[in-house]
N, C-alpha and C positions, 0 to 999 in steps of 0.2 A: 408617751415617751418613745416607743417604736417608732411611733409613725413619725416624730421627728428625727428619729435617727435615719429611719427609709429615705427621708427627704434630702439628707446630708452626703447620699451614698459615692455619688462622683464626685462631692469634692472631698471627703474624707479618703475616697479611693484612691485619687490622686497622691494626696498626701501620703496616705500609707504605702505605697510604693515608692516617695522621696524617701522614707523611713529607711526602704531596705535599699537602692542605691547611695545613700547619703553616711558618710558618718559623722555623727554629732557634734553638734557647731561650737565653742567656746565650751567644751565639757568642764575643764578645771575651772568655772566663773558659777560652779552650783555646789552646791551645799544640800548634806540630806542626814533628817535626823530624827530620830521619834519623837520629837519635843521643838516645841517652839526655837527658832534658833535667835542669837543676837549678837553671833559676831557681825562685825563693820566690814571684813575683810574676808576672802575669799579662806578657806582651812580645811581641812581632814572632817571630814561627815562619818557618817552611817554610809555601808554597802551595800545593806541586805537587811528585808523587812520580812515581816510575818504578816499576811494580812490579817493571820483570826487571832492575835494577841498586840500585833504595834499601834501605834500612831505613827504619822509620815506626813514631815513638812518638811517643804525644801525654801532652798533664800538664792536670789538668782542676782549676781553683780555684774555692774555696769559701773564705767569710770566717768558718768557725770552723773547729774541726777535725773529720774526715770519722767520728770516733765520734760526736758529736754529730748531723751530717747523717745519719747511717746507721744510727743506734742501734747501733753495733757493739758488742759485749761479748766478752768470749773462748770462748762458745759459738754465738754469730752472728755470725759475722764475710765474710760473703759480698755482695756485691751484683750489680747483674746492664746488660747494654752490651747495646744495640740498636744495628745495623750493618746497613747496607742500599746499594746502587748506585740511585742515584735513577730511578727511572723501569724497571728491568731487570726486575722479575718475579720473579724467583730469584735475584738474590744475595744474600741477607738471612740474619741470623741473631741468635738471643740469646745471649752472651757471661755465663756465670758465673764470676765471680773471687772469689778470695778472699785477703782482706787481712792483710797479715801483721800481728803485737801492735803488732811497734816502730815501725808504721807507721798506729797510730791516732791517734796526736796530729796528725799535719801536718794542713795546708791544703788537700792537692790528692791525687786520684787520681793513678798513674801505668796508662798503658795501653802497654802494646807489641804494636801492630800485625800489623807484620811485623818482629821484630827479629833480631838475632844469635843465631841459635838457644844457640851455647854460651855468652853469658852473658844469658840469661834468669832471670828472676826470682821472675815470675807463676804463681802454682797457678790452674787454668786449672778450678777445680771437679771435680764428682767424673765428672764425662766426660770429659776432660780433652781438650777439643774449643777448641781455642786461634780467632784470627778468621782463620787462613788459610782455613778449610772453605767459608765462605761464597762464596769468590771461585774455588775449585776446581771446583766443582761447578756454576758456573752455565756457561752456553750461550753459545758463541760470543761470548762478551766481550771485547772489544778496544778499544785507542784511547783516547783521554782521556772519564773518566769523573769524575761527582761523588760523592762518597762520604759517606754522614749517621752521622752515632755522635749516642746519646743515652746518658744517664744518669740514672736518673728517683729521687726521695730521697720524703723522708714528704708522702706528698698533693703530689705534684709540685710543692711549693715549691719545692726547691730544682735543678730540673730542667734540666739543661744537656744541650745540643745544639749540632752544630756541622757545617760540610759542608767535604770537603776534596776536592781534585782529586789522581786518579791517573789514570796510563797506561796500561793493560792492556796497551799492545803487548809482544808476547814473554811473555805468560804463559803461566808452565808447570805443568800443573795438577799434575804428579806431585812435581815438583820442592816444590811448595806445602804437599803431604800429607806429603812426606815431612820439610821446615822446620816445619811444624806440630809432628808428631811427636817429635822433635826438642827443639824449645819447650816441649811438653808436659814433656819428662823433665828438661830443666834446671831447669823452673820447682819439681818436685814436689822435686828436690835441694835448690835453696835456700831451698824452705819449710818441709821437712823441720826445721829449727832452731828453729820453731815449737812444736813438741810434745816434751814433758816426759812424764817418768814421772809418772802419777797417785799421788794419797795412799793409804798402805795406809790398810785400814778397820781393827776390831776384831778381825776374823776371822781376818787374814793373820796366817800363821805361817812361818817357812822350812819347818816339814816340811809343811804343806798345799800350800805354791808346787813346792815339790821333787815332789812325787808329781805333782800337778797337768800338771809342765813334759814329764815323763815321759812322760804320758799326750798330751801333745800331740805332740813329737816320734814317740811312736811309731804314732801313729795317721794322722800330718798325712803331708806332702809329704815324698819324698826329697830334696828339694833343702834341709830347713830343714839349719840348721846350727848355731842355737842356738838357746834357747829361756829368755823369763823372763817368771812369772807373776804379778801384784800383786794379790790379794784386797780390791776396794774398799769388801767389806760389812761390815757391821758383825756381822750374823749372818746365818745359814742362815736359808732360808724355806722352809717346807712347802707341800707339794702334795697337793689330797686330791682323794680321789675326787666328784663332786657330787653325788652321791645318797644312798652310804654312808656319805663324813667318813673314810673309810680312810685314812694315811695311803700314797700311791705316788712320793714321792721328796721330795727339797729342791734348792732352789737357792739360787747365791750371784753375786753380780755379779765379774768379773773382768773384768782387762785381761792383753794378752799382746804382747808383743814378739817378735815372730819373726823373726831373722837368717839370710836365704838364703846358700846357698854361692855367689855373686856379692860378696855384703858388702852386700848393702841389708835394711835394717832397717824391718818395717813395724809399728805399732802398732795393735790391736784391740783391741774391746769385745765383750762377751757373757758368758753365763749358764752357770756350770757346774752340771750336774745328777749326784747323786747317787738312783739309785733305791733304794726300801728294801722289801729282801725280805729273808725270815725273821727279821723282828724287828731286821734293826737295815740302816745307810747304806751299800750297796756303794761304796766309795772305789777307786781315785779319781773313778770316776764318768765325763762328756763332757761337752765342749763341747753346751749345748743349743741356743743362737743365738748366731752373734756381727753386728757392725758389717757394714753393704753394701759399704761405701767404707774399706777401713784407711787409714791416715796412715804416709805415708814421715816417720821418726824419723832425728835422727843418732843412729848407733849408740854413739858415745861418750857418749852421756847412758843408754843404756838398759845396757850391758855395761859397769862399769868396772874 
């Protein structure tokens, strides 16, 4: 986690000196409260938190809905929170979220803070590095502090910012990591509802998925426990050599749901390859690459 924030240091630098030239863009369009909030309408919040006894979410309005502000579509659907203690040096960080479908229509981001670890919400990106990190990891911070959140939209039109006061007194850094942690896995639960099985392509067949699932389960992890493969090609693609034109395998797009012996269900992408020797496609072939980041699925949509 250092060493990703070390990485982050000139642009978070940057930023953190807009902090102290800048003052906060659309302040009256946020809302701050120890509790989940649900007004539609921008109102009277919370001023001032405790870190070692509140919760802290905030709701951030916009006058259309946040597809429009974010261009969201159901293959972008992420955006990204700047957080910093004003004036501290190190506790800053960039926040990647990502928004669930049924929540592109509304008006208003939801942000949760520091929330109730078990009913989180928030897929916290594919680090899944929620905003407690920021405030763990800085030095000797105590006391009432100011705290700035931005949220920056197309050419910072729509760019809202806002500064809220917390406590620091009684923070516990371990305590932080481990409600971060926490936050992280509740929020990847109830995103998980997000994601659907993809459409078969041309290609899929039940006995290409069957061998296919085969070859995954026996080659992958002891811990899978099920396994289902969806063929989203339409056909096979060759691979040739670049000098001679030989043919040395084919490939085809798949997706795959893997069920661990836990009960969590994750969904990937990647290329199954078939290599071809002595004139014809050794089946079932491997996995040639798959996705960085798989997607927690409920498993009732992928097994039924």
């Amino acid at each position: 986690m250092k060493q990703f924030l070390a990485s982050c240091l000139f642009l978070v630098a940057f930023a953190a000196t807009a902090v102290a030239d800048d003052a906060p863009k659309h302040p009256e369009m946020w809302m701050f409260d120890s509790k989940p909030i649900t007004a539609t309408a921008p109102a009277k919040g919370k001023a001032s938190f405790k870190i070692a006894s509140d919760h802290l979410y905030a709701r951030v309005f916009y006058d259309r809905p946040i597809k429009e502000v974010f261009s969201l579509t159901p293959e972008k659907y992420n955006l990204h929170v700047y957080e910093a203690v004003v004036g501290s040096g190190t506790a800053y960080d960039h926040i990647d979220l990502w928004i669930a479908k049924k929540d592109f229509d509304n008006k208003w981001i939801d942000l949760e803070i520091f929330p109730d670890p078990a009913t989180a919400k928030t897929k916290f990106g594919e680090h899944d590095r929620p905003f407690h990190y920021a405030f763990a990891y800085a030095k000797g911070l105590t006391g009432p502090q100011q705290v700035y959140f931005s949220i920056g939209a197309q050419a910072d039109k729509d760019e809202r910012a806002a500064v809220v006061a917390v406590d620091f007194t009684g923070l516990d850094a371990d305590k932080l990591v481990a409600d971060a942690k926490a936050t992280a896995e509740s929020g990847k639960k109830a995103f998980a509802s997000n994601f659907g099985l993809p459409k078969p392509g041309s290609l899929h067949s039940a006995a290409l998925a069957k061998q296919t699932e085969a070859m995954t389960k026996k080659l992958g992890s002891k811990d899978i426990a099920q396994v289902k493969v969806i063929f989203t090609a339409d056909a096979w693609e060759l691979e040739r050599n670049d000098l001679t034109g030989r043919i040395l395998s084919r490939v085809a797009d798949a997706s795959v749901v893997i069920k661990d012996k836990q009960g969590v269900c994750t969904l990937d992408t990647g290329l199954v390859r078939q290599s071809y020797v002595g004139g014809k496609f050794r089946a079932p072939g491997e996995w040639a690459n798959t996705a960085s980041t798989p997607q927690q699925i409920d498993c009732a949509k992928a097994f039924r």
